[in-house]
C-alpha positions as MATLAB code, in Angstrom:
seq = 'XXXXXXXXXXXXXXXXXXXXXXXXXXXXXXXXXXXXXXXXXXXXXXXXXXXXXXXXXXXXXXXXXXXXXXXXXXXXXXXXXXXXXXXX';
ca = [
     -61.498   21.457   54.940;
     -64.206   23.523   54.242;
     -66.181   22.956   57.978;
     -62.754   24.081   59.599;
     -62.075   26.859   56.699;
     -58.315   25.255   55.956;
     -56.256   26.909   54.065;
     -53.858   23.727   53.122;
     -53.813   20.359   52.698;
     -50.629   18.275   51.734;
     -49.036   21.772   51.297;
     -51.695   22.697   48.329;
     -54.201   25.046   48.437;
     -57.691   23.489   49.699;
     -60.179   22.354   46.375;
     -62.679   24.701   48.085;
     -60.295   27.326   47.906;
     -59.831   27.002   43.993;
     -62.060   30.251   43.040;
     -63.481   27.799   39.792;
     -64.057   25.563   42.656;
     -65.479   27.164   45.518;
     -68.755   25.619   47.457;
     -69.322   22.846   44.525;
     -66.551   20.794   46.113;
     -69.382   19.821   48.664;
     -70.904   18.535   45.713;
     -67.310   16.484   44.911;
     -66.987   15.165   47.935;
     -70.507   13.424   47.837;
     -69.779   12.315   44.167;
     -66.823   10.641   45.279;
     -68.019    9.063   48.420;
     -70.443    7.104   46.083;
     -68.049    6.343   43.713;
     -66.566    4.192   46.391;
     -70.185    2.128   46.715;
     -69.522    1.585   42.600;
     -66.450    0.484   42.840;
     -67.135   -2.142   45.721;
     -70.017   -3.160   43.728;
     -68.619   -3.773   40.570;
     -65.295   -5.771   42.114;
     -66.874   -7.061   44.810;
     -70.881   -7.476   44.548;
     -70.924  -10.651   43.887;
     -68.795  -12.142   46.711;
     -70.700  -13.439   49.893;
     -68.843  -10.678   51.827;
     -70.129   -7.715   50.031;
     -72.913   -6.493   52.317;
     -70.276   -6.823   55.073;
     -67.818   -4.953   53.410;
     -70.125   -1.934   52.259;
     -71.791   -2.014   56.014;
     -67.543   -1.401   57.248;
     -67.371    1.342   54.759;
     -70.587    2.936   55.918;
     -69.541    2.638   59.582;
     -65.777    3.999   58.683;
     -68.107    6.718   57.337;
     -70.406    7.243   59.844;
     -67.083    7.268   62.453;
     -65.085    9.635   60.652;
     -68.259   12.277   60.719;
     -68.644   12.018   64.085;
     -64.948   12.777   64.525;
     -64.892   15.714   62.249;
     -68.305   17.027   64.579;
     -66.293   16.471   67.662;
     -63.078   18.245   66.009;
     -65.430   20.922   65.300;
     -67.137   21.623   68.418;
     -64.441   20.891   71.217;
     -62.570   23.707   70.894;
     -63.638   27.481   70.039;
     -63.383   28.560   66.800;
     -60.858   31.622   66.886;
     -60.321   31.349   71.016;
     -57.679   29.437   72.692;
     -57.058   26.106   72.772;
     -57.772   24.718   76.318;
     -56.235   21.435   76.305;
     -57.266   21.212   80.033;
     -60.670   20.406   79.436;
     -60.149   16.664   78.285;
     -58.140   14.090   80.236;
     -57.822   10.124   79.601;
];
């Protein structure tokens, strides 16, 4: 929300956009992103499976940032969306 500067999300007003909020929810998001490694360690580090399951997490990770760069830089900023440019 804050890379794309949205105003919404789920028809409340963005975290970043909370003025006691602001920038720190950068901060937030990277707290909670390793709360997720905690909580997969402490349910599931002992299981064989564990590395596997953190290494999908860190690709589902690494996947969705790559999407968010491509969201970011496939289109203009404030011009027009040019749907043109991309075919399948």
């Amino acid at each position: 929300d804050v890379m794309d500067d949205s105003v919404t999300r789920r028809g409340q007003p963005c975290w970043f956009r909370l003025p006691e909020v602001k920038l720190i929810s950068i901060n937030d998001s990277f707290i909670l992103e390793s709360v997720v490694y905690k909580i997969l360690k402490r349910y599931f580090g002992k299981e064989k499976y564990y590395i596997q399951l953190v290494d999908i997490f860190i690709e589902v990770t690494r996947q969705t940032e790559f999407g968010q760069l491509l969201d970011l830089t496939s289109q203009p900023l404030n011009g027009v969306i040019d749907l043109n440019r991309f075919t399948i």
